[in-house]
N, C-alpha and C positions, 0 to 999 in steps of 0.2 A: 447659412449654417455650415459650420465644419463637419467633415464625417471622422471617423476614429484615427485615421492616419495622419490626419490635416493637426489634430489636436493634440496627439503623441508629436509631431515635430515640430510644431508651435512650442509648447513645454518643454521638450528637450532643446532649443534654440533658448525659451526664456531663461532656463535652468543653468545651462551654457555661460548664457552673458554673466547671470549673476553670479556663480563660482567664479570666472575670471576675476569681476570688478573686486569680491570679498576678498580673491588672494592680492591682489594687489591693494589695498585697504591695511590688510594683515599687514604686510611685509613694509608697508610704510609706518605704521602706528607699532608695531611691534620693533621692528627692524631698523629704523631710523630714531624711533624714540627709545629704544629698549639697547638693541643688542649691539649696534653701531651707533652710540650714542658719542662714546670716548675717543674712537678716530674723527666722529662729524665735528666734537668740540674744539677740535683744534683748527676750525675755520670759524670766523666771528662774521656774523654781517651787523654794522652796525653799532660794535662793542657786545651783540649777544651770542652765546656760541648756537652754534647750528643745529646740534644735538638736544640743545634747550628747545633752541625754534620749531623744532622738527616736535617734539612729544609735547609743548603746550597748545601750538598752533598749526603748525604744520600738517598734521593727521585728523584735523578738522576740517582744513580747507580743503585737503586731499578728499576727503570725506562726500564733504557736496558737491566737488565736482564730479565726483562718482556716480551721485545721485544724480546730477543734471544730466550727466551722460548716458544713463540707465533710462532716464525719460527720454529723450532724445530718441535713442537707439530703440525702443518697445513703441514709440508711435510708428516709426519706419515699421518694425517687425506686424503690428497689427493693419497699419495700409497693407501690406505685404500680402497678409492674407484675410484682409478683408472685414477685418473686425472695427467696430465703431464703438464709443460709449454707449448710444442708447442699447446697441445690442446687446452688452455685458450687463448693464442694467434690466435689460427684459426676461435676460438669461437666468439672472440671480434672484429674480423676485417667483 
């Protein structure tokens, strides 16, 4: 079991990753599909401009790899310190 300081930098670490992963999410789906859509168009891969690629598809796949990376990175973080499924499950019942 965590004592109060174990659980305050666990939280501040998970809280950490996930504002990183959100801004970079942002700034690809915003900033690639949105705001830099008209310089990316002028590269095509394919015959599609890039700008397209980027706000139909692009900030999708962006998307999940974010998520695979967020799981990745939060088993590391809970081996870390020592937390298991069954524990978070006996904690929350």
């Amino acid at each position: 079991m965590l004592d109060v300081d174990q659980r305050r930098e666990y939280w501040r670490r998970n809280v950490r990753l996930m504002s990183v992963l959100l801004v970079i999410w942002a700034l690809v789906s915003f900033g690639a599909g949105i705001l830099f859509v008209d310089l990316l168009n002028t590269v095509s891969i394919f015959g599609i401009p890039l700008g397209f690629w980027f706000a139909q598809q692009g900030s999708i796949i962006v998307f999940v790899l974010l998520i695979a990376f967020y799981v990745w990175r939060m088993d590391k973080l809970d081996a870390e310190f020592g937390i298991t499924e069954y524990e978070q499950e006996v904690h929350h019942q």
